[in-house]
N, C-alpha and C positions, 0 to 999 in steps of 0.2 A: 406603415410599410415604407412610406417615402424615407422615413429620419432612421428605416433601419440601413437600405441600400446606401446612402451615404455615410453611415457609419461605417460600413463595408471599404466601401468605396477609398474613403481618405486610409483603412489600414493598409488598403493594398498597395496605395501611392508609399506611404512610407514603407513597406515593406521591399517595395523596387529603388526606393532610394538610400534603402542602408545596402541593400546587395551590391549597389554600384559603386558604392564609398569605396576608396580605397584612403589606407594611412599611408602619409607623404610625411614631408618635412615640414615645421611649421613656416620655415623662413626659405623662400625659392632661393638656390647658389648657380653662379656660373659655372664650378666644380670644384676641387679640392683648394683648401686655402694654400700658400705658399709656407716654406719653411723656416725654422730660424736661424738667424748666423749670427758670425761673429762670438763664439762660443765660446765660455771660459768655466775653467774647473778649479775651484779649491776646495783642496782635500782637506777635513777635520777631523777631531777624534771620533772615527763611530760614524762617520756623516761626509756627504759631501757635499756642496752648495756651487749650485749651477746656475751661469748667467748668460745673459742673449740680448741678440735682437729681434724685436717683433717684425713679422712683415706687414707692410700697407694694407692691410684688409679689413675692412671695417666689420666684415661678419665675423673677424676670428673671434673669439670665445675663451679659450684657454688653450696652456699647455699643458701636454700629459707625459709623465715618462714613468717607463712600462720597464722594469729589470728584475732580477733574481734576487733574493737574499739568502742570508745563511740557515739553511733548511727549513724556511717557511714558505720556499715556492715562490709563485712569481705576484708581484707588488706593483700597486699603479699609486702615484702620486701627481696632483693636476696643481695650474698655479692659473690664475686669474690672469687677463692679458693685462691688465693694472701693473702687474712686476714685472720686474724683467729678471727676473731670478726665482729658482723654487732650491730648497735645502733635503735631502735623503738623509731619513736619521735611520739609526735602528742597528747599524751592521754590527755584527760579534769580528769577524777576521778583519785581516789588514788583505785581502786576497784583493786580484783587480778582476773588474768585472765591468760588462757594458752595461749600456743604459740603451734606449729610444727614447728617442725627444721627438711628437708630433703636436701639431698647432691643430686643433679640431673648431670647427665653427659652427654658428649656429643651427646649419643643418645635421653638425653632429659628423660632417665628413672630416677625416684624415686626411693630414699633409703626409706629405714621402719622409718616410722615418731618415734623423738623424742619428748616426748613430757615434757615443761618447763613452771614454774609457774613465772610471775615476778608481782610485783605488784609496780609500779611509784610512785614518792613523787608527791606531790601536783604542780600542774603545774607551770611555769614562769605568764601565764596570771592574777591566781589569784592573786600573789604580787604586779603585774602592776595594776591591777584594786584598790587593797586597798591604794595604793599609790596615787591613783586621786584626787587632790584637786581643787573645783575649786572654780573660785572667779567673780563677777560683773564687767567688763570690756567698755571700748569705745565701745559704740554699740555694745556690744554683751557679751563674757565671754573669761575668763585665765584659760587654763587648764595647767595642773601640774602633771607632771607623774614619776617614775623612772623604768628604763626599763633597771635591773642588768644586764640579758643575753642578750640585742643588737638582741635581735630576732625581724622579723619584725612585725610587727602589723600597722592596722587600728582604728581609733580613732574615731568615730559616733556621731557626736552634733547631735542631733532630739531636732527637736521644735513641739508642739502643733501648730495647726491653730486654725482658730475663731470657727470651726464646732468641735473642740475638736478632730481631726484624728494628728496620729503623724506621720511626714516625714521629712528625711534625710536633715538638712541643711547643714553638713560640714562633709569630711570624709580627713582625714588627715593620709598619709603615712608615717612611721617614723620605724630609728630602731636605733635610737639616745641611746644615756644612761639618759641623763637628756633632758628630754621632756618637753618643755615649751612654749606656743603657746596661741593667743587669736584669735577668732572668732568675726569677724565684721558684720557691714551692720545690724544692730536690730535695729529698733525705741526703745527709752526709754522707755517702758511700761513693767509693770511686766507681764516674759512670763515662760512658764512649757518648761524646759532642760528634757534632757535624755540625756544619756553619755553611751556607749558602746566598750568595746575591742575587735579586733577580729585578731585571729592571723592564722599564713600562714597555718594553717592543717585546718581550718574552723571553728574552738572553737569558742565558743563566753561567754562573762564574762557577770558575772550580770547587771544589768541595775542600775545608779545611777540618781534618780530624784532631780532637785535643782527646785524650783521658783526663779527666779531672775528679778531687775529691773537693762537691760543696762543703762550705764552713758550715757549723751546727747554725742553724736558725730556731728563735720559739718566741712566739707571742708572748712580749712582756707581759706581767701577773699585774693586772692592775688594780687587785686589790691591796696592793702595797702601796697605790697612789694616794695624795692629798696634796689639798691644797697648800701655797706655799708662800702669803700676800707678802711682798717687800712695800716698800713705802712710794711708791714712783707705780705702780700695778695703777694700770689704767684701770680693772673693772670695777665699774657702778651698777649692786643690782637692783633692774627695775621692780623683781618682786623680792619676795624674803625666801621664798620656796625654790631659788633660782640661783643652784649654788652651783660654785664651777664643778663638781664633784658630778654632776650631769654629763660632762663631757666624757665620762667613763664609768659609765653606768653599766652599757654593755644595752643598751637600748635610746634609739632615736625615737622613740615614741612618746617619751617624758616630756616635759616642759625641759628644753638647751639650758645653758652659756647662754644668758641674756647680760646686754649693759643698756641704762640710761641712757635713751639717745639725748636729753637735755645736758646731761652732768658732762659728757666729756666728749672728745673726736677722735675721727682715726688718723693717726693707727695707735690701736689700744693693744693691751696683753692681757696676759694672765699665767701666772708662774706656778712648776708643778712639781712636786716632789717624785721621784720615782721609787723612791722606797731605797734602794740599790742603785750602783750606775749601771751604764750600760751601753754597749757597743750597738750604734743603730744601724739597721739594714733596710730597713725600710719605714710606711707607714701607710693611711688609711686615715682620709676626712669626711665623713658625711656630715653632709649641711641639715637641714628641716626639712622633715616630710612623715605625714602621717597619711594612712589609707585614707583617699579619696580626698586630700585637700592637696591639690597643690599647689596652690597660693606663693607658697615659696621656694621649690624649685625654680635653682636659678633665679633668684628673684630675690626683692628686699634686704633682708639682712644676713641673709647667707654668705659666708667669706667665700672672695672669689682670689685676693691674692693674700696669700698669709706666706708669713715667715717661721721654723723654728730653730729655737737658739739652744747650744746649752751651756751649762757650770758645773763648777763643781764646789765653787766658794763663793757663793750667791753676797753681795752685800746687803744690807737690809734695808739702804737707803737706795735698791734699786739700782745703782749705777751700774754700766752695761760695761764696764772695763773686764770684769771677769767673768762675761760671756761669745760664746763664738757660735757666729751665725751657722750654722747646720746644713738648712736646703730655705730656698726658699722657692712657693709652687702657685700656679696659674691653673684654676679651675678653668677645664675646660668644656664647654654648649658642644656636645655631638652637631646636632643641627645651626649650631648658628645664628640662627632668628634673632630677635630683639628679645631685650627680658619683655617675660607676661607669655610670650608665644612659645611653647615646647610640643614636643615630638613624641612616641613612642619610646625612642630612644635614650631621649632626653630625660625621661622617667626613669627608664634602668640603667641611666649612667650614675641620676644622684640616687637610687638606692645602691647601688654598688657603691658610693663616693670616691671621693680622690683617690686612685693610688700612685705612690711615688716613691722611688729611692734614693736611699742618703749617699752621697759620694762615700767609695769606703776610705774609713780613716786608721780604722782600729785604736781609734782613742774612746772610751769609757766617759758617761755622762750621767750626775745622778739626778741634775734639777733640768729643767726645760724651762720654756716661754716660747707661749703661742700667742704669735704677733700678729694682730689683722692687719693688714695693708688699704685693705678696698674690699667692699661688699658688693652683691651681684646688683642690688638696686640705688648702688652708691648711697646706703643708708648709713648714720653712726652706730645706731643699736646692731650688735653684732649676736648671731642664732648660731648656736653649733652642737650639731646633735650628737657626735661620737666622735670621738682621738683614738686610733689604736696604731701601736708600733710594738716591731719588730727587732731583733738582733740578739747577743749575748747576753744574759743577765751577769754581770760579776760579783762572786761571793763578798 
């Protein structure tokens, strides 16, 4: 009975001593911290960058500054009292607009708002959008950008449908400086573009309307392909069953494009006959991967930079004078990670494999050479489980 009343006992002490609690500040202030001076504005593209001086207070904390932007309402921005400067990105207008600059401290109180006019130069987006050119491409279109500040942006191909509604065919990532990309997969028929910029604060650029008619595209016949050895062809195969002829089988499940990692290094080839020439518009690399092993995803002897060349007067002693280098492409790890470590992702990037476009040239190619450069496990033996390309076949 005794060990119950004390149990009692001590709930109802605590119970009287959360009723009394009140929430304060962590750190006691003498009252609002002081504000800052000596203020200066320079204006930048899209941005302004604001500088000061702190005041003597050792409890200040940070500054905040509280203003409008271009129809997203109202925006706080804080800076550390480490600097003496914070930077406002984001704006779409050149319009002028105030700011509040307050010094908050560690009680979290307000200084007495300063208040600052800045007005931004003309943002990065509008020079990336006037900079857009674009052009009638392999099933589809070249867009052409230049993106001085490396700031990231979204790039919008929208196509019409047959009901005349417009929807999102292509959205492209990039924070490149020189932007240069084509959009596939359009039947030839003249179709209504729209092109849009959109950049990391949610901006968005004018809309640029093309009519365009894509050039015809079709998946090279690769049953017209074979191999094509010159004297100088790097590959050594490690088994006898390991013929380049793999590489266009039209199945990654087969045994690749294996070479002798003893017999030779990279970077190695392997020369193709295309049966026809032919104008390239794109292509497609998958490396090695069968259900459930993925060993080499990303990994060992997978080509991570390869080159392709082509000819059309191959020499037989291999000499590379009457070839021209084509594209050359950088497999790239969705995730990142180290080889051996893959992702989800990582997985349906190499069964999808490489895809990439040939600069257009409209010159006609009847031999190729696929060049390894460097593999994913910087191995010599080089795995390639499928080649296919794209573009004109010419009679």
């Amino acid at each position: 009975m005794k060990r119950l009343f004390y149990v009692i006992a001590v709930m109802m002490v605590c119970m009287i001593a959360c009723e009394e609690y009140e929430n304060g500040p962590l750190v006691d202030s003498e009252g609002s911290p002081g504000a800052i001076s000596s203020i200066k504005v320079e204006n930048l593209p899209g941005a302004a960058r604001i500088s000061y001086s702190l005041p003597d207070d050792p409890n200040a904390l940070y500054v905040v500054a509280e203003f409008e932007t271009d129809g997203k309402g109202s925006q706080e921005v804080k800076s550390s009292v480490y600097k003496n400067y914070m930077q406002l990105n984001g704006f779409y207008t050149t319009d002028e607009r105030t700011v509040n600059l307050y010094v908050v401290n560690r009680s979290q109180q307000k200084s007495e708002p300063i208040e600052v006019t800045i007005k931004p130069l003309e943002a990065p987006i509008h020079f990336m959008f006037e900079s857009m050119k674009i052009e009638k491409d392999f099933g589809g279109v070249n867009i052409k950008l230049t993106n001085e500040t490396e700031n990231e942006y979204v790039i919008y191909t929208l196509v019409k449908d047959s009901v005349g509604e417009w929807g999102i065919y292509d959205r492209n990532y990039t924070s490149m400086l020189d932007i240069d990309y084509s959009v596939h997969g359009l039947p030839s028929v003249e179709t209504e573009f729209a092109f849009v910029v959109r950049d990391e604060w949610q901006n968005y650029s004018d809309t640029l309307y093309q009519t365009l008619t894509p050039i015809f595209e079709e998946m090279l016949d690769k049953t017209l392909w074979k191999a094509h050895p010159l004297d100088n062809d790097a590959y050594k195969p490690l088994y006898s069953n390991r013929a380049p002829s793999l590489m266009w089988d039209e199945s990654i499940s087969t045994s690749p494009y294996t070479t002798d990692p003893t017999m030779v290094v990279l970077p190695q080839w392997v020369t193709i006959d295309l049966g026809k020439p032919a104008v390239f518009s794109r292509g497609n690399v998958q490396g090695f991967y069968r259900s459930g092993n993925t060993s080499r995803v990303f990994s060992r002897e997978t080509p991570k930079v390869y080159e392709i060349w082509g000819s059309n007067n191959p020499s037989q002693d291999g000499s590379w004078e009457n070839w021209t280098l084509l594209i050359e492409n950088t497999s790239v790890k969705p995730s990142g990670l180290p080889v051996g470590d893959i992702t989800a992702e990582d997985l349906d990037a190499a069964i999808e494999g490489d895809n990439f476009s040939f600069p257009f040239s409209g010159t006609a190619y009847r031999y190729i050479r696929f060049k390894t450069n460097q593999t994913w496990g910087n191995q010599r033996s080089v795995m390639l489980g499928e080649l296919t390309l794209w573009g004109q076949a010419q009679q």
